[in-house]
C-alpha positions as CSV (number, residue, x, y, z in Angstrom):
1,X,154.3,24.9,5.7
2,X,154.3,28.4,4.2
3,X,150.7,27.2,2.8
4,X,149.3,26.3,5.6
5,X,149.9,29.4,8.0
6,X,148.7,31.5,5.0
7,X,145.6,29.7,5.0
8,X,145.6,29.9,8.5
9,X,145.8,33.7,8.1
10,X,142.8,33.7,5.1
11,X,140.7,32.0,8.0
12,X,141.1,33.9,10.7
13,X,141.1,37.7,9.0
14,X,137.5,35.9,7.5
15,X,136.2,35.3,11.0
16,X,137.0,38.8,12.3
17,X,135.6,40.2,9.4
18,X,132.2,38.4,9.7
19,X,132.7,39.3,13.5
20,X,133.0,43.0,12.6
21,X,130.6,44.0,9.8
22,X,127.5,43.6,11.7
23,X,128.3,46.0,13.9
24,X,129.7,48.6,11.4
25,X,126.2,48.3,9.7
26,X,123.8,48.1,12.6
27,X,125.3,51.2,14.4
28,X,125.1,53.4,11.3
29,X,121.1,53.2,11.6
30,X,120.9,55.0,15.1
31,X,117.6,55.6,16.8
32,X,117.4,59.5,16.6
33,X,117.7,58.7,12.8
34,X,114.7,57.0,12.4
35,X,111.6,59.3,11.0
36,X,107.9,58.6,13.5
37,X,105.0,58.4,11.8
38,X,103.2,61.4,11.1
39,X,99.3,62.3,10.9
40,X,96.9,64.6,9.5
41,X,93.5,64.6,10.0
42,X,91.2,67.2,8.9
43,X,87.2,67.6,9.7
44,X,85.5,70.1,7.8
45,X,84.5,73.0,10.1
46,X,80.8,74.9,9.8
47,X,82.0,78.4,8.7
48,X,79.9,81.2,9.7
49,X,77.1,79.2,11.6
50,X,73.8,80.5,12.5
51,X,72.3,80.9,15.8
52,X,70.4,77.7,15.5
53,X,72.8,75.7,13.4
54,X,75.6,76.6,16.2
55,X,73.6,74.2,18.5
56,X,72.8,71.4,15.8
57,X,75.7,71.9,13.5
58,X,78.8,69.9,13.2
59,X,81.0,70.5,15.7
60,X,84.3,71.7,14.2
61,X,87.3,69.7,14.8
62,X,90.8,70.1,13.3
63,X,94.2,68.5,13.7
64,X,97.0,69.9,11.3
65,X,100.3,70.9,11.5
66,X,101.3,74.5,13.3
67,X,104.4,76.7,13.1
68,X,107.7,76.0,14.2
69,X,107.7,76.6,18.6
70,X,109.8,79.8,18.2
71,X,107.2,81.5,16.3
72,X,104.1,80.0,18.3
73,X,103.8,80.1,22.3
74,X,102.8,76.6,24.3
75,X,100.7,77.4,27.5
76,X,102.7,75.5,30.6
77,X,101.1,74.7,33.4
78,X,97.5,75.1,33.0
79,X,96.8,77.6,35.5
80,X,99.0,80.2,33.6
81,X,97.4,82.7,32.3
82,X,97.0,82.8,28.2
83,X,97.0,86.3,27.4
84,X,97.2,86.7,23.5
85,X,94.6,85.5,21.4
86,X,95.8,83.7,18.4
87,X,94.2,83.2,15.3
88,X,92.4,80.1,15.1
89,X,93.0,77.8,12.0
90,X,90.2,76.3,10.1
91,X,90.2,74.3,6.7
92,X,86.5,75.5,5.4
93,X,86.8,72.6,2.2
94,X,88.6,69.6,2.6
95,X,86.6,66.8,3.9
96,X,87.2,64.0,6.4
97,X,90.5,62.1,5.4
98,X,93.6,60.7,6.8
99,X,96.8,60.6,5.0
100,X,99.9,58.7,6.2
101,X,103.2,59.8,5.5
102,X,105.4,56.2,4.8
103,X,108.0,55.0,7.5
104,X,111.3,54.8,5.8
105,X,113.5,52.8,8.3
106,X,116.9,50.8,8.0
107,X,116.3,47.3,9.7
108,X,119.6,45.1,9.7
109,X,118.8,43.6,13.1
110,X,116.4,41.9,15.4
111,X,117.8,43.9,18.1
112,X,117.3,47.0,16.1
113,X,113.5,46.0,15.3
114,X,112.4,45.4,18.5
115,X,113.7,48.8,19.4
116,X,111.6,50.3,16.9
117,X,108.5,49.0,17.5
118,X,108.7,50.6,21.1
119,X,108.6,53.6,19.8
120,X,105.3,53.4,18.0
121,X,103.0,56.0,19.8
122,X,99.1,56.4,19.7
123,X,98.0,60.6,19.2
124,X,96.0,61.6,21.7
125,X,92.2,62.4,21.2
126,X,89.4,64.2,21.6
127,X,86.5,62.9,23.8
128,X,83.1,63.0,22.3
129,X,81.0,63.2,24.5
130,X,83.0,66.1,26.6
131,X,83.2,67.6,23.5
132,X,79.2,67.7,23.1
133,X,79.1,68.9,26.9
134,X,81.2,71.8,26.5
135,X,79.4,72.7,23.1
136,X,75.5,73.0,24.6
137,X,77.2,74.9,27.6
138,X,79.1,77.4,25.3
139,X,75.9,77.8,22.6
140,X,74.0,78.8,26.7
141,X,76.6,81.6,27.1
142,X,75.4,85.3,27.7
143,X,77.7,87.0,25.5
144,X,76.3,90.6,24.2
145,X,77.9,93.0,22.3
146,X,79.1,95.9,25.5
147,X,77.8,93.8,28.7
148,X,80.3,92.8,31.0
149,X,80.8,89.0,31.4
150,X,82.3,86.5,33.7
151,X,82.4,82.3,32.8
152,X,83.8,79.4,33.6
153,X,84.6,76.5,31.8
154,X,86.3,73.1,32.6
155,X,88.2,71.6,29.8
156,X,90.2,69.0,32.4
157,X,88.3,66.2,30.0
158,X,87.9,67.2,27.0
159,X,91.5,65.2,25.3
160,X,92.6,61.8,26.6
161,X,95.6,59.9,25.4
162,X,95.5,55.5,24.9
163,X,98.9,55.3,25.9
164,X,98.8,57.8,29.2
165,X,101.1,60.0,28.1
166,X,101.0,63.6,29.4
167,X,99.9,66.3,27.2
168,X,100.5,69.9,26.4
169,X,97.8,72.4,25.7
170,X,97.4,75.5,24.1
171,X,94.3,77.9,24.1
172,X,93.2,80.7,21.4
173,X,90.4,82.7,22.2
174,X,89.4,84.8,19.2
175,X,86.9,87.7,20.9
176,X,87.3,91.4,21.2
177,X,87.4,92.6,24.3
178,X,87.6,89.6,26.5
179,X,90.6,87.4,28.5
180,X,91.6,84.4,29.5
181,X,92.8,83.1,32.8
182,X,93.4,79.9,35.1
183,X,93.2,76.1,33.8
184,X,92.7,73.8,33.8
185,X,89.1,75.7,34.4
186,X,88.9,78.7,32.4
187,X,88.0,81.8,33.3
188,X,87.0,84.4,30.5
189,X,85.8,87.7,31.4
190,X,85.4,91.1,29.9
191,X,83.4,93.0,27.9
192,X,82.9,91.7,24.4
193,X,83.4,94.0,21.4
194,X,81.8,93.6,17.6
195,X,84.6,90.4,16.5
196,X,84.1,88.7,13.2
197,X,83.5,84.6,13.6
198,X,84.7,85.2,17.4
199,X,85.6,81.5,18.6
200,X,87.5,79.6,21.5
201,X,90.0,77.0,20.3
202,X,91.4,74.4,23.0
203,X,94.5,72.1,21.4
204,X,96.7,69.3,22.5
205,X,99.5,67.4,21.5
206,X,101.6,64.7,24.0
207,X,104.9,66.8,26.1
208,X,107.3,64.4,24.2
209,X,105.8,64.5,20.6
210,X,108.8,64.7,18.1
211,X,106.9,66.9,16.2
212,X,104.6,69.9,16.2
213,X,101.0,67.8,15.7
214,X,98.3,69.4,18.0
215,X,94.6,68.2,17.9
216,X,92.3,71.5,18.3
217,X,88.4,71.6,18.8
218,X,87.1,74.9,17.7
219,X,83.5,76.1,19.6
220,X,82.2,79.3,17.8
221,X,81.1,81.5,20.6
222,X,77.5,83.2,20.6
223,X,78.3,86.9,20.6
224,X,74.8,88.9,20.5
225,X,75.1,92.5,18.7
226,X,71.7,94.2,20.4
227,X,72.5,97.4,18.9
228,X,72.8,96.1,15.4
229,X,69.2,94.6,15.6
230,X,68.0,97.7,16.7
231,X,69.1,99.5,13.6
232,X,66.7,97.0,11.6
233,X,63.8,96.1,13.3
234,X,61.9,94.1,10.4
235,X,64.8,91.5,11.7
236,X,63.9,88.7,13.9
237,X,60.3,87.8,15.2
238,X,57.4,86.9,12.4
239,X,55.9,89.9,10.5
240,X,52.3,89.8,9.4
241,X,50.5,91.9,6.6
242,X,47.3,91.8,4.7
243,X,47.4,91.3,1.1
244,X,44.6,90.9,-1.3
245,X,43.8,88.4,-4.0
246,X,41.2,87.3,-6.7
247,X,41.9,83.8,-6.2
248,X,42.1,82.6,-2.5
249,X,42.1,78.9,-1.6
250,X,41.5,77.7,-5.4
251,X,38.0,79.7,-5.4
252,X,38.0,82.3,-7.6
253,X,36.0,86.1,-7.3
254,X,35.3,88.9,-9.4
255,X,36.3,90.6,-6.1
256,X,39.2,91.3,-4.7
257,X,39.8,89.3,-0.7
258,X,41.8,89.9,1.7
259,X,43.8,87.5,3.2
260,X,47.0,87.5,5.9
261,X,50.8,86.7,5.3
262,X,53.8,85.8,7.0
263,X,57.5,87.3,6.9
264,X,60.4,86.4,9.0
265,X,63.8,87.5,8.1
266,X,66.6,85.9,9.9
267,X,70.7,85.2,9.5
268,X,70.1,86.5,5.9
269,X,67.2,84.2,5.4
270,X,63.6,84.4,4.4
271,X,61.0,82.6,5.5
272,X,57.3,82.9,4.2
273,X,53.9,81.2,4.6
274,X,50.2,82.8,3.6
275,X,47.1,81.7,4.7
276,X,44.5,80.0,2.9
277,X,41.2,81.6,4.4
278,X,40.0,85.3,5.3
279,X,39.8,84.7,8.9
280,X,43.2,83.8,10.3
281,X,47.3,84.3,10.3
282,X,49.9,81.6,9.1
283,X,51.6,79.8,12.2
284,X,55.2,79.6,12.6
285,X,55.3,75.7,11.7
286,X,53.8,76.7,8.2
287,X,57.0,79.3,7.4
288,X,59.2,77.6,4.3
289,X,62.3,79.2,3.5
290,X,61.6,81.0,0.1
291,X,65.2,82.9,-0.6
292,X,67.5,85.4,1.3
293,X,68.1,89.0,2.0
294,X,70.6,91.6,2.7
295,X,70.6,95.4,4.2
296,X,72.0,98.5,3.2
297,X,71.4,101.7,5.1
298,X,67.7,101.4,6.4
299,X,66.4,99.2,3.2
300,X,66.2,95.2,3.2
301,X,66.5,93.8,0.0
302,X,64.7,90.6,-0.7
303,X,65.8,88.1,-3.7
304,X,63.1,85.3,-3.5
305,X,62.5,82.5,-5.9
306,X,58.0,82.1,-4.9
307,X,57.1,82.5,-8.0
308,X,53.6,84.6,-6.3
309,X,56.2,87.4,-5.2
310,X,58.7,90.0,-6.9
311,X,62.4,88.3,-7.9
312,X,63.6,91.3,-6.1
313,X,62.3,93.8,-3.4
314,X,63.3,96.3,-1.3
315,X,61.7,97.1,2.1
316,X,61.6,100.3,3.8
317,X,60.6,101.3,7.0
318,X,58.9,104.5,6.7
319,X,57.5,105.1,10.7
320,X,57.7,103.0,13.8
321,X,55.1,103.5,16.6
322,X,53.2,102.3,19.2
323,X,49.3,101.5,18.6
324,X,46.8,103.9,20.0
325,X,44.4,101.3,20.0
326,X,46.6,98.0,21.8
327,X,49.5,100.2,23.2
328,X,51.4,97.2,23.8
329,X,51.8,96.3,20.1
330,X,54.3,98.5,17.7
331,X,53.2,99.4,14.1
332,X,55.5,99.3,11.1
333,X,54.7,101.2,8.2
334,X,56.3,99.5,5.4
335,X,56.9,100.6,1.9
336,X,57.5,97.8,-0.3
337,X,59.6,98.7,-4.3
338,X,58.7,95.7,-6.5
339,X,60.7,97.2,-9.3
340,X,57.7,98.4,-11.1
341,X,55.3,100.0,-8.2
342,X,55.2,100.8,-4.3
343,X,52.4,99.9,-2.1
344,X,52.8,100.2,1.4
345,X,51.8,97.9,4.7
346,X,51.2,98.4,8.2
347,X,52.7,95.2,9.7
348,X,52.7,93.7,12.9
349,X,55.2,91.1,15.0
350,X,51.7,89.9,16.5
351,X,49.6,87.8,14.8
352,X,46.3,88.0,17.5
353,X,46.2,91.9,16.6
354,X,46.6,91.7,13.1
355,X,43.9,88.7,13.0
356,X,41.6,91.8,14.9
357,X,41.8,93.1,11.4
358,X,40.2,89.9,9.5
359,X,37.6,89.4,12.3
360,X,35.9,93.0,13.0
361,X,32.1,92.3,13.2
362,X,29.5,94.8,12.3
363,X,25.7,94.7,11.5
364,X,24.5,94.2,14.9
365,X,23.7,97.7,15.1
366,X,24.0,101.1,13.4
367,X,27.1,102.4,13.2
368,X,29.2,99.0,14.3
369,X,33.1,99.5,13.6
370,X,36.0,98.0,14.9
371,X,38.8,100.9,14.8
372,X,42.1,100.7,14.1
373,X,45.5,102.3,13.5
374,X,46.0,104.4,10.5
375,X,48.6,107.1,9.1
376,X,48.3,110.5,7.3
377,X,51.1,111.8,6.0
378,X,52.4,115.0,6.7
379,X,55.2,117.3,5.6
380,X,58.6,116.1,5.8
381,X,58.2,113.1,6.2
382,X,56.0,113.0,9.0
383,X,53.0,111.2,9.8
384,X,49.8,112.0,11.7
385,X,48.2,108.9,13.6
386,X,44.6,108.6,13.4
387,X,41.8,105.8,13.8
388,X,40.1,104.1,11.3
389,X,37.1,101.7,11.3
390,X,34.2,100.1,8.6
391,X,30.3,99.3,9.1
392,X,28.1,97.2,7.3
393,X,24.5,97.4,8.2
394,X,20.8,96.7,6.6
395,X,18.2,98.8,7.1
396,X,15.3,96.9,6.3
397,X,13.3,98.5,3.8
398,X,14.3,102.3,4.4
399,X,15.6,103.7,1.3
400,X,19.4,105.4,2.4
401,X,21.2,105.6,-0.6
402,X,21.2,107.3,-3.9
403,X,20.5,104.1,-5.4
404,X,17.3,102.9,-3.5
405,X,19.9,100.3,-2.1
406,X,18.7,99.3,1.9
407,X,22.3,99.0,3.1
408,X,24.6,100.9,3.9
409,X,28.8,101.0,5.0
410,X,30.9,104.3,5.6
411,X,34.7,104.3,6.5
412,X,35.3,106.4,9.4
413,X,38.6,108.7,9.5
414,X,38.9,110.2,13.6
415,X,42.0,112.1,14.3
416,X,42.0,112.7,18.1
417,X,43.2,116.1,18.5
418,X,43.0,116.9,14.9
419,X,40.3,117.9,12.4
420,X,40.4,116.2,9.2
421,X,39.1,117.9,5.8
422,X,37.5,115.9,2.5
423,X,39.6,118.3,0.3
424,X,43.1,117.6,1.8
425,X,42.4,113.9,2.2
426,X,40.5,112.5,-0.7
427,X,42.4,113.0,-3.3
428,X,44.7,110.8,-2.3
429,X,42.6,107.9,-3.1
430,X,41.9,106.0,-6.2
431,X,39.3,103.9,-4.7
432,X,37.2,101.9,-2.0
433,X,35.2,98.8,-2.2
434,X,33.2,96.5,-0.8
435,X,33.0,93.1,-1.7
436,X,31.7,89.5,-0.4
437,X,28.6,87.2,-0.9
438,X,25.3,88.5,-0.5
439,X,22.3,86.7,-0.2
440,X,20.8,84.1,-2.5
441,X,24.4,84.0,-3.9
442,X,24.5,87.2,-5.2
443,X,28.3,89.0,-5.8
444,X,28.2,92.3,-3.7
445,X,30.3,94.7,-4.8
446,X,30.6,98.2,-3.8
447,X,31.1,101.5,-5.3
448,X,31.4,105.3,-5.0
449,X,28.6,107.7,-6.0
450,X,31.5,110.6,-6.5
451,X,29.3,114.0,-5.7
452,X,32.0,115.9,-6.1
453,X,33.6,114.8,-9.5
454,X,37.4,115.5,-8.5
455,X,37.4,112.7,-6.4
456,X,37.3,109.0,-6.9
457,X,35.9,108.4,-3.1
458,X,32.4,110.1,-2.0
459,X,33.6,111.6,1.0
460,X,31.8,113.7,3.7
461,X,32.7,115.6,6.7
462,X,30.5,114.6,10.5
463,X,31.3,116.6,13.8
464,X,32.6,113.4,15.8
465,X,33.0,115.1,19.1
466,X,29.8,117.8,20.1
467,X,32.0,119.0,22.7
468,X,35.4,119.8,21.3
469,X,33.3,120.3,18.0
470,X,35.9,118.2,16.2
471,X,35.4,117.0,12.2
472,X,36.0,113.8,10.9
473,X,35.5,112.5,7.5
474,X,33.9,109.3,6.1
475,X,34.2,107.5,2.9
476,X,30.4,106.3,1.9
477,X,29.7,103.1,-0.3
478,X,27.2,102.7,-2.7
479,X,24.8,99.5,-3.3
480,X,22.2,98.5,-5.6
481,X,18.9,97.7,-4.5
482,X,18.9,94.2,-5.0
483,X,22.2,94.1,-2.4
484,X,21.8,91.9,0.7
485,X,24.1,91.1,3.6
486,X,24.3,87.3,4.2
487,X,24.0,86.2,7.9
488,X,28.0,85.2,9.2
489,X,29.8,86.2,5.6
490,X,32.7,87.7,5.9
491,X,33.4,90.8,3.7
492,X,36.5,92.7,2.3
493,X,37.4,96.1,2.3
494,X,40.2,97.9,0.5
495,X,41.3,101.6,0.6
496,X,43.7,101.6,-2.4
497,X,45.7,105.6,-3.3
498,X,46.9,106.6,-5.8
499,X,50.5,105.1,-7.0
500,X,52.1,108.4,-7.2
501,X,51.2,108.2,-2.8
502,X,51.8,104.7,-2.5
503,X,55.2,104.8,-0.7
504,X,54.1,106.8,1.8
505,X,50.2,105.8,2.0
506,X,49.2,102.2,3.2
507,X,46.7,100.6,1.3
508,X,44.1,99.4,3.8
509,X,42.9,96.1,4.2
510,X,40.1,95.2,6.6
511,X,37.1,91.8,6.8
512,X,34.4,92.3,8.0
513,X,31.7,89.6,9.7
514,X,28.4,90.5,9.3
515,X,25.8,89.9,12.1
516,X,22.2,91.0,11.6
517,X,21.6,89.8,15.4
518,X,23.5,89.8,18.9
């Protein structure tokens, strides 16, 4: 009997006890114990984008974890206003990846599962083409540097959520002098102040996210600095110059040609083309990116790797003006420090005028020129504008040179309101030349007859106005007699000082077409 109600008792404490345990074990895993999946994606933004590459670029696009909320303020509703610009956070190396922190979960029952797996959540995202929208309306923004500004933006669609949940944003606008107002269409308006990488960031994250996992697309704003671009004005549009070579095109002279080239510096970039005939400037299409550049002071410093230029060069604008002859055009006098020697350019942001200076034609009659601007320097550092302009012409068989040569060219010097002496000015010069084809394929080359033995150019002095009875001067080229002008050839002319004036005197560069008829 006794054996029996003990066994009874082993039964029944072994029922309750498989009754019990269960329960013991499934309420020790409780839901707020169990740890949500967590996310981090990372999309590498463009740090400091250009102008252009702000349109075309990658858009920037980061999600990643932020500070704890007491140290970080949420934006509410979204007509509140945000008034403190945060710091926007960007990740400028690590590339696209996601990494997924394991699930560690205690499943004892079905019950219990089935209760997780509603609690699986999908992050919210960002919509791509909103995001594209916004982008070419923000790169379209009139944003300068000290001009007041009012715009709008409507960011209602640029997140969306899979599961409908409701989301929280927050905004950081990173620009000096600006605020932010209203949602969920902004309203930013101010006046913008010099701000380094100045950007709008818009993020999200779902109301009831257990943790702090926001989704942010960055826009880096277009903030214009006028003032700064004035400072350097070789900045910007296409620069052309006239250089000279032996070689031009594969054809080689024993005469140096002139020919035109192309500079544009840009977001530390330099772009460079030259042209392959005497007549014309490179286009824009033809510019190739050939190194960079940097400023300091009133200097740009070139680094280039075109093996036909300097390693290193430093450009210096000596004298900015407007062009007596097309006073719509602005002449820059350019000295350019090759590390071994200076010459200087007058350059031009437009290519029709400088092509005037590859395309003057003479011969038609005496005394034919095509003028154009010129500089003299003066005492401290000034510079005296005058007019300069070559002729070509044949006189048949008149004898008018020293040499029984038939033709003849002169360079003519005209200050307006100024008269202009042989002995101040032609010392300066260490020579002048002529040179193109001739007829029956004959090398023309020029050269100076030097009267006055001090001087490298033959210059002379002509009253160029009877009335104000004001002097020019005119440096005269010498031929041989057996020199003849061929009908439509184009020919170069080069006014080269002295290297101990180089930085401050241009070394001109003119062609010439020759006509014998109209």
């Amino acid at each position: 009997m006794k054996k029996r109600v003990t066994a009874a008792i082993v039964t029944l404490g072994a029922f309750i006890g498989w009754c019990v345990l269960p329960l013991q074990v499934s309420t020790h895993t409780a839901p707020d114990e169990i740890k949500p999946r967590r996310q981090v994606l990372t999309l590498t933004p463009t740090p400091s984008a250009t102008a252009k590459d702000q349109v075309k670029g990658p858009r920037a696009v980061e999600v990643a974890k932020q500070p704890n909320p007491s140290a970080t303020s949420e934006s509410t509703p979204p007509d509140e206003p945000v008034k403190e610009p945060q710091e926007a956070f960007q990740d400028e190396h690590l590339p696209l990846e996601e990494s997924v922190e394991p699930t560690t979960s205690t499943l004892i029952t079905r019950d219990t599962q089935v209760h997780m797996a509603s609690r699986e959540n999908s992050p919210p995202f960002i919509v791509e083409e909103e995001y594209q929208r916004l982008l070419t309306l923000i790169n379209q923004w009139p944003l300068t540097v000290g001009e007041p500004a009012q715009l709008k933006l409507n960011i209602s669609n640029l997140f969306d959520d899979p599961d409908n949940d409701l989301l929280a944003t927050r905004i950081s606008l990173n620009l000096a002098g600006m605020s932010m107002s209203g949602g969920p269409i902004l309203t930013i308006s101010g006046t913008p102040a010099s701000t380094s990488n100045p950007s709008l960031t818009i993020s999200a994250r779902e109301s009831a996210q257990f943790e702090e996992n926001w989704i942010s697309a960055r826009f880096a704003l277009p903030l214009h600095d006028r003032l700064a671009h004035a400072q350097h004005p070789l900045e910007g549009d296409i620069l052309y110059r006239l250089e000279t070579t032996h070689e031009l095109n594969g054809q080689f002279t024993l005469y140096e040609v002139v020919y035109c080239q192309a500079f544009q510096f840009t977001q530390q970039e330099v772009y460079f083309a030259a042209s392959n005939n005497k007549t014309s400037c490179p286009t824009e299409s033809q510019l190739q990116k050939i190194g960079s550049y940097y400023l300091d002071g009133d200097k740009l410093i070139m680094a280039s790797q075109l093996s036909s230029l300097d390693a290193d060069q430093i450009w210096t604008l000596k004298h900015q003006y407007s062009s007596n002859v097309s006073p719509e055009v602005s002449n820059y006098l350019v000295a350019v420090d090759n590390g071994r020697q200076f010459e200087s350019y007058t350059m031009q942001k437009s290519r029709a005028e400088m092509e005037r200076r590859l395309t003057a034609v003479t011969g038609q009659k005496q005394f034919q020129l095509t003028q154009f601007d010129y500089l003299l320097p003066l005492p401290d550092d000034q510079y005296l504008p005058i007019e300069v302009g070559n002729y070509l012409y044949d006189y048949g068989h008149q004898v008018v040179g020293p040499n029984s040569e038939t033709v003849d060219s002169d360079l003519n010097l005209v200050a307006p309101q100024h008269n202009l002496s042989c002995a101040q000015i032609a010392k300066w010069y260490q020579m002048d030349v002529v040179g193109g084809l001739g007829e029956y394929g004959i090398d023309i080359i020029s050269s100076s007859d030097r009267t006055i033995p001090d001087h490298n150019v033959e210059c002379v002095e002509f009253q160029s106005n009877s009335v104000t009875g004001r002097i020019s001067i005119a440096f005269d080229g010498a031929y041989t007699p057996y020199d003849k002008f061929a009908e439509g050839e184009i020919y170069s002319y080069i006014l080269r000082p002295y290297p101990q004036y180089a930085e401050r005197l241009e070394e001109l560069k003119i062609n010439m077409i020759y006509r014998s008829t109209p």
